[in-house]
C-alpha positions in Angstrom: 3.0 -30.0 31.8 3.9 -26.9 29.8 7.1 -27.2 27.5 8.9 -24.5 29.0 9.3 -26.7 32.3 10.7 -29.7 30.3 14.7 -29.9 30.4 16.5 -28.3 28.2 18.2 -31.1 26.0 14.4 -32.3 25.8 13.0 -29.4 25.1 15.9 -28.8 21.9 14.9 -32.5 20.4 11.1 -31.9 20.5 11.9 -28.4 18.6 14.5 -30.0 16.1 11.7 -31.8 14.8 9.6 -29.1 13.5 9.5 -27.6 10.3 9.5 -23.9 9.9 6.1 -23.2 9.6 5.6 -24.5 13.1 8.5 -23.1 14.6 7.2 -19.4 13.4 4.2 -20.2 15.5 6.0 -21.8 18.5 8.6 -18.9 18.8 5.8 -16.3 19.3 3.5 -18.2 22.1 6.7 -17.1 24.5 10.4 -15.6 25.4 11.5 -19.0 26.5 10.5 -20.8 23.7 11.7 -17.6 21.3 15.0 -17.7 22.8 15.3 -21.4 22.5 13.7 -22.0 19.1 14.6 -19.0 17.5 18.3 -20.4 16.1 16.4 -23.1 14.9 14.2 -21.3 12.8 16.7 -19.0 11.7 18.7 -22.0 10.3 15.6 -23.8 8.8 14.7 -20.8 7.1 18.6 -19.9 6.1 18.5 -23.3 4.6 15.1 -23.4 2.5 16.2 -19.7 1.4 19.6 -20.5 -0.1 17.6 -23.5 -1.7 14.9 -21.5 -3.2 17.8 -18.9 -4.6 19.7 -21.6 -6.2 17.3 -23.1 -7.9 15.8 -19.4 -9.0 19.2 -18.9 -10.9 18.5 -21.4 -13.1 15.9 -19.4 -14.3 17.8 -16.6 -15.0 20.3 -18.5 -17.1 18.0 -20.4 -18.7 16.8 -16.4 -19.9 14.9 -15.0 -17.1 14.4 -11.4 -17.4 15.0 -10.1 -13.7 13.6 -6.8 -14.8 11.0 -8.1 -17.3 8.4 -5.5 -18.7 4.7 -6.0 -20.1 3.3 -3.3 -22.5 5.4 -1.2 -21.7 5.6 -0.8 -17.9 8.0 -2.9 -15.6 6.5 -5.9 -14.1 8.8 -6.9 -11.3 11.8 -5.1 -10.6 13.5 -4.8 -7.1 16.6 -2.4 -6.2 18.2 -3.2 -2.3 20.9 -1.3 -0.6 24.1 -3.7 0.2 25.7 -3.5 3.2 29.3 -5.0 3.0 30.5 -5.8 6.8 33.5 -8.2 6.0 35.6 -8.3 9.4 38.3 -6.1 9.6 37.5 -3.3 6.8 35.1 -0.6 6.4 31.6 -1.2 5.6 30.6 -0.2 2.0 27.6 0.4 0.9 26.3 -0.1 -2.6 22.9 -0.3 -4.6 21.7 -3.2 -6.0 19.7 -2.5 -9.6 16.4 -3.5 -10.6 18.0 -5.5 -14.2 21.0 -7.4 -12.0 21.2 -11.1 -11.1 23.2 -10.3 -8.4 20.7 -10.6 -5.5 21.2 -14.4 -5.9 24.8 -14.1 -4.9 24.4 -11.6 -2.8 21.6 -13.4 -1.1 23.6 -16.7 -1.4 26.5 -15.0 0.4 24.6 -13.1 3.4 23.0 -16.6 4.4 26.5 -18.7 4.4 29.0 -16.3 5.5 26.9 -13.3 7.4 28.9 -11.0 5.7 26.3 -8.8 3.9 23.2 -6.7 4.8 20.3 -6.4 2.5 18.3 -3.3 3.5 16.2 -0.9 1.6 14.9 -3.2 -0.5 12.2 -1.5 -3.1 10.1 -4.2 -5.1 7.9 -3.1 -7.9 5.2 -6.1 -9.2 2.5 -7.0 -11.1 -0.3 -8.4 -11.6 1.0 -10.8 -14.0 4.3 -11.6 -11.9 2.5 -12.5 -8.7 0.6 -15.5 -10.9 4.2 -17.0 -12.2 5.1 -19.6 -9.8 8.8 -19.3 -9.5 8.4 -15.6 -8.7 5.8 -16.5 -6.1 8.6 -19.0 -4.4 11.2 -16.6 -4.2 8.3 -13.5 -2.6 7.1 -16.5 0.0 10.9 -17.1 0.6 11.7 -13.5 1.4 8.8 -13.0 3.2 9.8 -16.0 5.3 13.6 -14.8 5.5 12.5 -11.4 6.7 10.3 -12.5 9.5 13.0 -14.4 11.3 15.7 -11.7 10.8 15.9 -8.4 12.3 15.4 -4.9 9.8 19.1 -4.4 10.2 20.1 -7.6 8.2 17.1 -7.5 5.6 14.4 -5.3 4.8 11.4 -4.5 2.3 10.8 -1.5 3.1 9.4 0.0 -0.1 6.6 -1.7 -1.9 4.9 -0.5 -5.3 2.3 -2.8 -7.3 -0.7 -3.3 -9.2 -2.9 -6.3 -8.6 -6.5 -7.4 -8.0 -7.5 -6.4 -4.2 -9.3 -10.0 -4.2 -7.2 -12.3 -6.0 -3.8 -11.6 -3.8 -3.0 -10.7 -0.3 0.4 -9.0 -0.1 1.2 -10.4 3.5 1.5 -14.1 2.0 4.9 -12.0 0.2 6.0 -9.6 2.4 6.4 -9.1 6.1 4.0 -6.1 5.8 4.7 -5.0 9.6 8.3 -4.0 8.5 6.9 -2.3 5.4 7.1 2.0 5.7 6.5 2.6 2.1 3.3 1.4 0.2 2.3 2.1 -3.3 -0.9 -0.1 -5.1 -2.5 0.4 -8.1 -5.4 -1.3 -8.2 -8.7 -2.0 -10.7 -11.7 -0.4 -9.3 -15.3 -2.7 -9.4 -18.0 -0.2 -10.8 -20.9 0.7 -9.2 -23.8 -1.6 -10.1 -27.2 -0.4 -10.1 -30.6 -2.5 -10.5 -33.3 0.2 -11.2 -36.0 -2.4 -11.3 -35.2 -2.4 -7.3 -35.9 1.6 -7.4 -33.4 4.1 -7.9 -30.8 4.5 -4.9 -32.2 7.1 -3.1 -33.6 5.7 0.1 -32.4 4.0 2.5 -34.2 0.4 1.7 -33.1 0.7 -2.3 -29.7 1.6 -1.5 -28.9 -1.6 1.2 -30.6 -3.7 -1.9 -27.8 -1.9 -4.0 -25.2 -2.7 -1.5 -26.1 -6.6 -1.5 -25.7 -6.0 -5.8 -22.2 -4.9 -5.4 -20.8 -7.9 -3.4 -17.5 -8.2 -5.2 -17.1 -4.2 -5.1 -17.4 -4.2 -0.8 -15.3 -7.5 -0.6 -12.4 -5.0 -2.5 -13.0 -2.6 -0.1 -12.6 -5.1 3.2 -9.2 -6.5 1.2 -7.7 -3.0 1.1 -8.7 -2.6 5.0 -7.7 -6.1 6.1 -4.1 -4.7 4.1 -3.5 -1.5 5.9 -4.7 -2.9 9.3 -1.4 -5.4 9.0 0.7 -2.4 7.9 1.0 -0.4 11.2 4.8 1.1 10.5 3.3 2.5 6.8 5.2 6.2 6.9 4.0 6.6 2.9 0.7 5.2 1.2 -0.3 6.1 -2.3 -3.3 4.7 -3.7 -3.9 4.5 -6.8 -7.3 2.8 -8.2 -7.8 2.6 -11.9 -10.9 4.3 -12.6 -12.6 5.2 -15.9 -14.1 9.2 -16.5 -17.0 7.5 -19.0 -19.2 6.0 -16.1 -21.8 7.2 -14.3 -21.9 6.8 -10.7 -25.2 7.6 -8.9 -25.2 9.9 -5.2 -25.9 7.5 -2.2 -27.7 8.8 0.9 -25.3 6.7 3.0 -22.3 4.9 1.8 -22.1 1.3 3.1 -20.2 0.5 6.4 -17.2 -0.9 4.9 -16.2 2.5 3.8 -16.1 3.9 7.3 -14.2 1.1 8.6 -11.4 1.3 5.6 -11.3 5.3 6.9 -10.5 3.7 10.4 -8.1 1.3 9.1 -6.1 4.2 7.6 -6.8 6.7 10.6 -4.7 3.8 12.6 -1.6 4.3 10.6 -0.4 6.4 13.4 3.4 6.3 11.7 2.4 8.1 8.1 3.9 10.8 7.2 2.6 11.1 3.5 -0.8 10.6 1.9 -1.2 10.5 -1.9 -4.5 9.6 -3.7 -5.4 9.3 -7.3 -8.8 9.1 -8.8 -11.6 8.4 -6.3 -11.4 5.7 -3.9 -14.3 3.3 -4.9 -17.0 6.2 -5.0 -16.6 9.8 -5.8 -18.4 11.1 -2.6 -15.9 9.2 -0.2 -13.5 11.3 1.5 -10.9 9.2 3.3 -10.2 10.2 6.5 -6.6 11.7 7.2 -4.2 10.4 10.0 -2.8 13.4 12.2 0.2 12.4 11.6 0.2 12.9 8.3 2.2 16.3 6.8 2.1 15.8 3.3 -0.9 15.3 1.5 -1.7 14.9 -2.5 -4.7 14.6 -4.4 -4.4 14.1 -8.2 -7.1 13.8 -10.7 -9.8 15.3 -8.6 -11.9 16.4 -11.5 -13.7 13.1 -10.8 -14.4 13.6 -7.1 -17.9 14.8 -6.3 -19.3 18.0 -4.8 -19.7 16.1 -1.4 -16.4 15.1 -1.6 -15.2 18.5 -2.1 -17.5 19.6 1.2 -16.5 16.3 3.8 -12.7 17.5 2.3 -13.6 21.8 3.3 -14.8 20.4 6.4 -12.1 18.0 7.7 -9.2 19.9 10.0 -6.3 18.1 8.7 -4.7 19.3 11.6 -0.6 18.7 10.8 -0.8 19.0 7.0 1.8 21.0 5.9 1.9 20.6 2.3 -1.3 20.1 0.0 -1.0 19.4 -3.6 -4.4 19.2 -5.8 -3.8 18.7 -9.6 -6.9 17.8 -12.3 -6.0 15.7 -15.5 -7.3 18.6 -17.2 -10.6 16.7 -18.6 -13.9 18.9 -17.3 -17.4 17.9 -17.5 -18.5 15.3 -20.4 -21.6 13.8 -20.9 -22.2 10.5 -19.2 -19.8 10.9 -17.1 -18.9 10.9 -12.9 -20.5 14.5 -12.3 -24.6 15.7 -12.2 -24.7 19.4 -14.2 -25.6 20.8 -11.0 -22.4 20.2 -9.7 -20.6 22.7 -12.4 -19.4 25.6 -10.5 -19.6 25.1 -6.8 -18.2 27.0 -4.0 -17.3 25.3 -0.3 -17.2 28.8 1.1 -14.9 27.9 4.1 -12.4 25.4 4.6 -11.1 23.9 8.0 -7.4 23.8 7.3 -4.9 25.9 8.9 -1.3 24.4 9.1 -0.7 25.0 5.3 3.2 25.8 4.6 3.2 25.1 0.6 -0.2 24.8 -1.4 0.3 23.9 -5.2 -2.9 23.6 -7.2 -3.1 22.6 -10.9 -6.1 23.3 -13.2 -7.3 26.1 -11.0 -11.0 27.0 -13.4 -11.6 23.5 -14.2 -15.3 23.2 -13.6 -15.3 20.1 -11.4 -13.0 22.1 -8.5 -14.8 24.8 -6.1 -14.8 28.2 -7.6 -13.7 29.6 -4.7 -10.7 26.8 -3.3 -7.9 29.1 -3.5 -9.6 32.1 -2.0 -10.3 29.5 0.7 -7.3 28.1 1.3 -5.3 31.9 1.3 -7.7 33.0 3.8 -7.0 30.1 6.0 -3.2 30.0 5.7 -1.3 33.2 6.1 2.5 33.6 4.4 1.4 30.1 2.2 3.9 29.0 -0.5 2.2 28.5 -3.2 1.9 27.2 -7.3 -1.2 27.9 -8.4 -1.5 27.1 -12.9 -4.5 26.9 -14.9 
């Protein structure tokens, strides 16, 4: 017997029983049961939310710093957009700030008298933060809140962080489907090399290399496992902390994982705007660029490689309209990303065609192609453009 055939008053007791965790799975196996259990949930989760928020004020009056900071950058501030719908006046809409204990009894007050709309809401965390557990109570709680309540009533929308890809996974916060603005900063895992196994430059020394960078590869599969549960993402800007004194070897053939984190982002049919910083975990890998995506911004690229420059010539980048490039104004040093053979390339050609506004900063720096702006005018008739030394 299935339980959609049981009677209703039945059906309601069985359902009553549940906690929320299983009534967020029951309400999804069908409409029947997501029209009869959804109330349920929405009360369950109303009720842990409002006792998660209460308790969190303690915390702030016992000295909680809503908008703490850690050497010198904020760790965890959040701004929301407040929608004030009390019956019989005009809506008014205000902004909540990042320092402001208010979300409590703002929160506190949507979930009682369903007079308020929390939308917009822009969260900036780190590292640090996620590890505290009564920050981690009220993320889970929102995340929990969000996922029973439709966009118009609450909404994350806007997401910036810096954390270890392997130690958290952002959907255990957030209900990442409803996210359309991503930013993470993230530590990138050097290369490792083992030159006792032969240096990586055949195809059997460079899988041995692989296996040597375990920790490096399961990074990469967090970041795609992230974006593959992120399919409304209209902004992503990565930003991997890299350092300029380390020497990164060529690889004949970049391991697999890197081609399916390019596929993973060329899914994000929604985005609008792509912004990298720094290589993404080696200097030869050129992600792949949604054509959806209009606006597109590299910074720091005195670090990419001379392959990365080619796989970027050679890409169409069919919609992009505007293309920012900008160095960090550091050029070849020893030990660092770049072989000497590199200094001074040209790509000849470039693929690109769609180009409204082009601004390029540290045009001579000896890590870009000689010859990128001649490339990009010949391509792209009546461009806007900033071009600066």
């Amino acid at each position: 017997m299935y339980l959609s055939s049981l009677a209703p008053e039945l059906l309601l007791n069985i359902i009553s029983s549940l906690d929320a965790n299983d009534l967020a799975q029951l309400v999804q196996t069908c409409r029947h049961l997501y029209n009869t259990s959804n109330r349920i949930l929405r009360h369950e989760v109303d009720a842990d939310t409002l006792e998660i928020v209460s308790d969190l004020w303690g915390h702030y009056t016992r000295g909680w710093d809503y908008g703490s900071t850690r050497g010198g950058s904020m760790m965890f501030a959040v701004t929301f957009t407040i929608i004030d719908v009390e019956p019989g006046s005009k809506p008014r809409v205000s902004t909540l700030g990042s320092a402001s204990q208010a979300i409590f009894n703002i929160l506190a007050d949507q979930i009682t008298k369903r007079n308020k709309r929390i939308v917009d809401g822009k969260f900036r965390i780190g590292n640090e933060i996620l590890d505290r557990d009564y920050i981690g109570y009220i993320l889970r709680a929102l995340n929990k809140y969000s996922h029973v309540h439709p966009a118009s009533e609450f909404s994350i929308t806007s997401l910036s962080t810096e954390f270890s890809l392997s130690q958290h996974d952002l959907s255990t916060f957030f209900d990442t489907r409803k996210l359309t603005k991503l930013s993470l900063r993230f530590p990138a895992a050097f290369w490792e090399y083992d030159y006792s196994m032969g240096f990586p430059n055949s195809e059997a020394s460079q899988q041995a290399h692989f296996a040597l960078n375990k920790k490096l590869l399961r990074d990469i599969r967090n970041l795609r496992d992230l974006l593959l549960k992120v399919s409304n993402l209209e902004v992503l800007s990565l930003r991997p902390h890299v350092s300029f004194f380390r020497v990164i070897q060529p690889l004949l053939v970049l391991p697999p994982a890197l081609d399916e984190l390019g596929q993973a982002v060329e899914g994000l049919t929604k985005l609008h705007t792509l912004k990298i910083s720094d290589y993404l975990f080696h200097p030869a890998f050129f992600l792949p660029v949604p054509k959806t995506v209009k606006k597109l911004q590299y910074k720091k690229v005195n670090k990419l490689s001379q392959e990365w420059w080619s796989r970027f010539a050679k890409a169409p980048l069919t919609n992009v309209e505007g293309l920012s490039i900008r160095s960090d104004g550091i050029g070849l040093r020893s030990g660092g990303v770049f072989q000497k053979s590199e200094k001074g390339f040209n790509i000849e050609d470039i693929e690109i065609r769609s180009l409204k506004r082009f601004l390029c900063q540290g045009v001579g720096n000896p890590c870009l192609p000689k010859d990128l702006v001649e490339c990009i005018n010949r391509r792209n008739t009546g461009l806007e453009q900033s071009v600066s030394y």
